[in-house]
C-alpha positions in Angstrom: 21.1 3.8 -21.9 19.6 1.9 -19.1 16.2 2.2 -17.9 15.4 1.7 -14.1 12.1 1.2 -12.8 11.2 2.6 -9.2 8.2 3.3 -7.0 7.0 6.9 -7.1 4.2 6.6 -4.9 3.1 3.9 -2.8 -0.7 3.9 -1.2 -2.5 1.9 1.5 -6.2 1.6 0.7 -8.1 0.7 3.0 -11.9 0.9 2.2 -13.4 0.1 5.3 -12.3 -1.2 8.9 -12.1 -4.7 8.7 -11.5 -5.2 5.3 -8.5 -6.1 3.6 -5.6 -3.5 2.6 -4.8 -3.2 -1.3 -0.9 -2.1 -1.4 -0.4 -0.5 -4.7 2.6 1.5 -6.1 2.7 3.6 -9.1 5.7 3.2 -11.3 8.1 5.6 -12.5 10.5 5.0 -15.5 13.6 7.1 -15.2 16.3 7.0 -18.1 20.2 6.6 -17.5 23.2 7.1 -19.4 26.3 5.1 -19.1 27.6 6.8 -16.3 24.4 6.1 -14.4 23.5 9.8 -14.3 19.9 10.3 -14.9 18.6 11.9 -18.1 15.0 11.9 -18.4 12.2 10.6 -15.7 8.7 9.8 -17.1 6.0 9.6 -14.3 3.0 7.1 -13.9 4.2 4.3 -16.4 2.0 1.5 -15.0 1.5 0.7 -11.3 1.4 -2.7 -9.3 -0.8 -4.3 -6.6 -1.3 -6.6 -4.2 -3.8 -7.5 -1.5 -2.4 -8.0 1.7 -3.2 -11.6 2.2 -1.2 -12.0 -0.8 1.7 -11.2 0.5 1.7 -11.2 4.3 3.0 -14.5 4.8 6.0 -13.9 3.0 9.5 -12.4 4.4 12.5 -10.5 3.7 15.7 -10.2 5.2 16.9 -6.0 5.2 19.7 -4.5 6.2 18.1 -1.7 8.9 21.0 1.5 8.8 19.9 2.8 11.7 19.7 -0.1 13.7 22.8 -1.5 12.1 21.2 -4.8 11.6 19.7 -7.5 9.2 16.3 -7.9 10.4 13.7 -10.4 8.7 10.6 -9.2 8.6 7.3 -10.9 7.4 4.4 -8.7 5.3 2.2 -9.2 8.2 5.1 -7.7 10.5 5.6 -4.9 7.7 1.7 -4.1 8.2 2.3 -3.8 12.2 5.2 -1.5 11.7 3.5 1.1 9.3 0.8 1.0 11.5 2.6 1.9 14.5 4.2 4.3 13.0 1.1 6.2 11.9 -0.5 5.8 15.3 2.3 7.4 16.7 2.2 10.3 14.1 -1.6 10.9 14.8 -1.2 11.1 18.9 1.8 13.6 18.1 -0.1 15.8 15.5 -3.9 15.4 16.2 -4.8 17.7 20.0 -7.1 15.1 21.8 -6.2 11.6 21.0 -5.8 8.9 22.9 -5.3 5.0 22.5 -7.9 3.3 23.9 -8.2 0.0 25.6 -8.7 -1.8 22.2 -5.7 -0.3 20.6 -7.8 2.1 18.8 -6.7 6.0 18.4 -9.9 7.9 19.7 -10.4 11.5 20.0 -12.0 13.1 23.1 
């Protein structure tokens, strides 16, 4: 039997605007047989955190599949990226937002 460990959940706190971001994902032990076939999943076995300062100097190299590419990408740049993403995700789903002139999403 092997056991692998993934992330079931992941979750950005942030507490207030301007603070820092706490990263924390809760674990998820799910048992294998020889084959590699799964056999049993047990939820919530611990979780893991981070404050962002503690990692957003640091970088990894991916491989992107839609892009096709290897693209490095710092935890600063990571924190960008999710953010962007969400922006975009509120202007398409919230009637009335805008981005104002300091980058801000703002609804009329």
């Amino acid at each position: 039997m092997i056991t692998k460990l993934r992330a079931q959940q992941i979750t950005l706190d942030l507490p207030a605007e301007n603070t820092e971001v706490w990263v924390q994902a809760v674990l998820q032990k799910v048992i294998k047989d020889d084959d590699y076939n799964t056999v049993q999943t047990i939820d919530r076995v611990s979780a893991v955190h981070r404050l962002f300062g503690e990692f957003a100097v640091s970088s990894l190299t991916i491989f992107d599949p839609v892009v096709g590419q290897e693209i490095t990408l710092s935890g600063a740049g990571l924190g960008i990226a999710v953010t962007e993403f969400i922006k975009q995700w509120m202007l398409a789903d919230v009637p009335g937002t805008s981005i104002n002139q300091f980058g801000d999403i703002i609804k009329e």
